[in-house]
C-alpha positions as CSV (number, residue, x, y, z in Angstrom):
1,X,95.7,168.2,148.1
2,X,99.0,166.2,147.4
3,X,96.8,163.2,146.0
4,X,96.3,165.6,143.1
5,X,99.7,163.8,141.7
6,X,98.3,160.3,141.9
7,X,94.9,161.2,140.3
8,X,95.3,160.6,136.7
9,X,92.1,159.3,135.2
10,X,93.5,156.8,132.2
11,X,89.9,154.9,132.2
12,X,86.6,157.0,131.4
13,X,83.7,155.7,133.4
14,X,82.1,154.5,130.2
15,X,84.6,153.7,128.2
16,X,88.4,153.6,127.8
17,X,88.3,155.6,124.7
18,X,88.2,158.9,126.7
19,X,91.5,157.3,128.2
20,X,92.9,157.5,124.9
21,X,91.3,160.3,123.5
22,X,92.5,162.6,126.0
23,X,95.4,161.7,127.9
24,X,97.3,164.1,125.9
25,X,95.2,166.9,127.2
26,X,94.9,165.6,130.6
27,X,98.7,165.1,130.8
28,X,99.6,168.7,130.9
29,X,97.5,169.7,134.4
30,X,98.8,169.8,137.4
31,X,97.3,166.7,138.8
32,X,99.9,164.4,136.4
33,X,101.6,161.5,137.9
34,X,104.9,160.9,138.8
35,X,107.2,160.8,135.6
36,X,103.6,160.5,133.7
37,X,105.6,162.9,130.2
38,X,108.0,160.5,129.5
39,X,105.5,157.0,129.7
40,X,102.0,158.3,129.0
41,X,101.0,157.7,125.1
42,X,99.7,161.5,124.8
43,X,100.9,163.5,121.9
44,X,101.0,167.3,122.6
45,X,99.2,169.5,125.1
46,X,96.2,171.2,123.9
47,X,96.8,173.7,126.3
48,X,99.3,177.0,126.1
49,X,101.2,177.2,129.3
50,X,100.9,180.3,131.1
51,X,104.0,181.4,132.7
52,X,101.9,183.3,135.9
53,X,99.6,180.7,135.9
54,X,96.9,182.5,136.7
55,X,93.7,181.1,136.3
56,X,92.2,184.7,135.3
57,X,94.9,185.2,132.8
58,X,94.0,183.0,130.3
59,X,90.2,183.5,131.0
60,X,89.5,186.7,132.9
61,X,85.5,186.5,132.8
62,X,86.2,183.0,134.4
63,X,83.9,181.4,132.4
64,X,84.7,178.2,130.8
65,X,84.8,177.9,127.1
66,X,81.9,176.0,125.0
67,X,82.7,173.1,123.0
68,X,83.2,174.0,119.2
69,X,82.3,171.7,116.6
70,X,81.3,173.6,113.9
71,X,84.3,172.1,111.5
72,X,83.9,168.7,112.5
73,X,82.8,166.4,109.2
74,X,79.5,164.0,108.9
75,X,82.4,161.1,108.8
76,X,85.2,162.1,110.9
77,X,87.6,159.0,110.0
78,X,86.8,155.4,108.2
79,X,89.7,152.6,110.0
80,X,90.0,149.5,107.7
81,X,86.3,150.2,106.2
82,X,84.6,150.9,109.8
83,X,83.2,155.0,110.1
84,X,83.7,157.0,113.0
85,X,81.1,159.5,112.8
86,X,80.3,163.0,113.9
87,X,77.8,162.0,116.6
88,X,80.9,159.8,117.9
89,X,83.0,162.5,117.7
90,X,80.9,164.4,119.6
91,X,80.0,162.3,122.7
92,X,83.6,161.4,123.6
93,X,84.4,165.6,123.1
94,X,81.4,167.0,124.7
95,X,82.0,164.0,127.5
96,X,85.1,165.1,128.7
97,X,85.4,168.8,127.4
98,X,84.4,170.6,130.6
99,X,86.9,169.1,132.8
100,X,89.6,169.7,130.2
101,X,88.5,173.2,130.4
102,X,88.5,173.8,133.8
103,X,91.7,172.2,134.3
104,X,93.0,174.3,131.8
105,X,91.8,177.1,133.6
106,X,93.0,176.4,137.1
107,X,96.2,175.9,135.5
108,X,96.0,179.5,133.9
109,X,96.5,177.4,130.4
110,X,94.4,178.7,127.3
111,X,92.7,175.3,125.5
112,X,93.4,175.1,121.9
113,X,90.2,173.5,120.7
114,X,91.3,172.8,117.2
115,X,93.9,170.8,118.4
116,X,91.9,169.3,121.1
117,X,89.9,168.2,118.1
118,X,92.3,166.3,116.6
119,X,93.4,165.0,119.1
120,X,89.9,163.6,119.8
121,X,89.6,162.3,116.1
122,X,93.1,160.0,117.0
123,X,92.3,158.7,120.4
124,X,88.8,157.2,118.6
125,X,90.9,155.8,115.5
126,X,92.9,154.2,118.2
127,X,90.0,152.8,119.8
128,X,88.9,151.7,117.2
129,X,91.6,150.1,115.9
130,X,91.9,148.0,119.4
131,X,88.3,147.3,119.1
132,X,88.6,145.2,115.9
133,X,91.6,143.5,117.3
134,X,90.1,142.7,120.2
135,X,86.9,141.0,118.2
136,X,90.1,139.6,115.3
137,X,91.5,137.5,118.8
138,X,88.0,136.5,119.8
139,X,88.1,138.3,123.4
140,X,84.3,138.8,124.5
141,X,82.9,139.8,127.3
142,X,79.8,137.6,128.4
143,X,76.8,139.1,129.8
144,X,77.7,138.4,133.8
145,X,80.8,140.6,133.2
146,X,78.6,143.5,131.4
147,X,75.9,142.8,134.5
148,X,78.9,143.2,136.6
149,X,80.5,146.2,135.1
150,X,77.2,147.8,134.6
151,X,76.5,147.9,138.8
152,X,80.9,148.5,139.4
153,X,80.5,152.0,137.4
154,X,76.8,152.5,139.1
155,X,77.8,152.0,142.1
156,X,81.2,154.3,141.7
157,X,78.5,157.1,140.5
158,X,76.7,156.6,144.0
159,X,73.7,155.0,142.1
160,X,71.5,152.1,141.6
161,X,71.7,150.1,137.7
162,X,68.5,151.9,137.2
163,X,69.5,155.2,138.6
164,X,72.5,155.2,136.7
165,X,71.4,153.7,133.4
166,X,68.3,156.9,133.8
167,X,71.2,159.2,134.1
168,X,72.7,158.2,131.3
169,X,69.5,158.3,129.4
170,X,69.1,162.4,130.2
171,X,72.2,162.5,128.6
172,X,71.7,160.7,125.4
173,X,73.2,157.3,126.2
174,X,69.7,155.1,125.7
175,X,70.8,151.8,127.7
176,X,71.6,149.8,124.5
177,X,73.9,152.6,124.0
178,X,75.4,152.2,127.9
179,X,75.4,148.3,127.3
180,X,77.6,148.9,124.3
181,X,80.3,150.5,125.6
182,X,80.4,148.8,128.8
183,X,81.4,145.7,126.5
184,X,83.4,147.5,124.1
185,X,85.2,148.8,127.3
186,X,85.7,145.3,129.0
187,X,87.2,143.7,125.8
188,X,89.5,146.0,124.9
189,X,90.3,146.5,128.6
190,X,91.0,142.7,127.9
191,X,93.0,142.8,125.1
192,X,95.4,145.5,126.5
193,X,95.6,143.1,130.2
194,X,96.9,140.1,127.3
195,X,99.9,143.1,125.8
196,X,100.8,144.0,129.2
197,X,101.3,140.7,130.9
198,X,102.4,140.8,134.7
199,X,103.9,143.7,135.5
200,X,104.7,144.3,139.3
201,X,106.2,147.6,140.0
202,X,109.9,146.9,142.2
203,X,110.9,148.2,145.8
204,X,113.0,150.2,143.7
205,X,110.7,151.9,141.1
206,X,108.3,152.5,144.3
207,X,110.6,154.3,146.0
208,X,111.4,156.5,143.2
209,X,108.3,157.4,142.6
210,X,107.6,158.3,145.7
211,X,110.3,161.0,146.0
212,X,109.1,162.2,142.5
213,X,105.3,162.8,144.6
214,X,107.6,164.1,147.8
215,X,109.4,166.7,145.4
216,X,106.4,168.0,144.2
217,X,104.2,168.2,147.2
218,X,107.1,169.9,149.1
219,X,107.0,172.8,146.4
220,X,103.6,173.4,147.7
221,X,103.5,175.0,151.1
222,X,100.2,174.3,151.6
223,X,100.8,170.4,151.0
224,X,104.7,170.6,152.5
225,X,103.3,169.9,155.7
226,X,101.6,166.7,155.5
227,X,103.5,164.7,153.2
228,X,102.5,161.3,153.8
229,X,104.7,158.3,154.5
230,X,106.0,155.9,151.7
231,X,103.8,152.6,153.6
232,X,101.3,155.0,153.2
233,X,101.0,155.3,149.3
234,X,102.6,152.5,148.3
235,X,100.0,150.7,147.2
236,X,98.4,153.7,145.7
237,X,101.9,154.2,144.1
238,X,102.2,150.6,142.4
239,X,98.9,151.2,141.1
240,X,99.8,154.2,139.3
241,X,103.1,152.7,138.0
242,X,100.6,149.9,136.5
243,X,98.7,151.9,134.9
244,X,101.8,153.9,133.4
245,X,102.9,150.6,132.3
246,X,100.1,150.0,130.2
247,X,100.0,153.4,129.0
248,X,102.9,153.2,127.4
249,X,102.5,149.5,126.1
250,X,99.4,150.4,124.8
251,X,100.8,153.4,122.5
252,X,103.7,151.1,121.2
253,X,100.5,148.8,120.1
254,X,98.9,151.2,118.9
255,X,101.3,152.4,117.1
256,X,101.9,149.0,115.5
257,X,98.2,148.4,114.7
258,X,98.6,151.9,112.4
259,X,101.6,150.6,110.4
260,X,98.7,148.2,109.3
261,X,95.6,149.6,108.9
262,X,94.0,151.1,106.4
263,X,93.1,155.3,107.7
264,X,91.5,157.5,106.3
265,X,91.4,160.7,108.1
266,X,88.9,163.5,107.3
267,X,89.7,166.1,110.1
């Protein structure tokens, strides 16, 4: 479907470090939003392009890959004396690895796991490096706004708090863990709403954007047909300018916050 262009997921359901730990992979599918390359803070594709793309080209049993951490260290990076570990590593890689690979594979893309990897390893020294800015401005989230969070991303699952938090639990997140990250996610979500101020997308930028998604939905014969109105999207079209916005502020800050940290980088 033409929404496929709006979809970009820039926030993980847990946490905003799968936003960016992966937008670089995510950001060379099909589904990327309208002049996404030249504002999203991704570095390189982890994906080979396929000039056919054929899904079956790149992977012609059609299977998806499995994750591969075999060369990933006990202590992937330490950020200004804090450790990012393996087990980190490996929930944020495992967390969003299958739906890199299948988008990969619909794109008839081949996924470069070791740089994927590293990838991985720079979105959570990122993260990381917003979480102890965020705690250095004294931005916390109180318990009503975990409570609150906790039944928003529940309730966008199609669960209960319980039901949810159980799910979670079959999939190694004990609910301390869930809890965690829920506040981790709301204060850094924070910090980033303090960089970005109030930005409002213009008639103009709206309107620009929607003939970018009108372009590409008319290369599609299948989507050419029912190509939407711009009163239609337009709310669904400043939203995604919003969140290209702080895309892009948040990899100048970023970038900033490295000139003055102390990395040290194992992978």
């Amino acid at each position: 479907m033409w929404r496929k262009v709006l979809n970009k997921k820039w926030i993980a359901s847990l946490a905003i470090v799968a936003a960016l730990t992966l937008t670089s992979a995510c950001s060379a599918q099909n589904d990327k939003a309208p002049d996404a390359a030249s504002s999203s803070s991704a570095g390189p594709s982890a994906t080979t392009s396929d000039p056919s793309a054929d899904p079956s080209a790149a992977n012609p049993s059609g299977q998806l890959p499995k994750p591969d951490l075999g060369d990933v260290p006990d202590i992937v990076a330490i950020v200004n004396g804090e450790k990012i570990t393996k087990a980190d590593f490996t929930r944020i890689y495992e967390g969003q690895f299958q739906q890199i690979a299948l988008q990969a594979q619909m794109a008839g893309q081949t996924l470069d796991q070791a740089q994927l990897r590293q990838q991985t390893a720079e979105g959570l020294v990122n993260t990381e490096l917003l979480i102890q800015q965020a705690a250095k401005k004294k931005i916390f989230a109180t318990a009503k706004d975990q409570e609150k969070a906790l039944a928003d991303v529940a309730k966008s699952n199609k669960l209960d708090t319980k039901g949810f938090l159980e799910a979670m639990a079959k999939q190694g997140l004990d609910e301390t863990a869930v809890r965690a990250q829920l506040r981790t996610q709301l204060e850094v979500e924070r910090l980033i709403a303090t960089e970005v101020g109030d930005f409002t997308p213009d008639e103009k930028d709206l309107k620009a954007a929607y003939d970018t998604v009108k372009k590409q939905a008319e290369k599609d014969p299948a989507t050419a047909k029912n190509i939407p109105g711009f009163d239609e999207i337009k709310a669904e079209l400043s939203q995604q300018l919003k969140l290209q916005k702080e895309a892009s502020v948040v990899k100048s800050y970023v970038e900033k916050l490295r000139k003055d940290a102390k990395i040290e980088m194992n992978m």
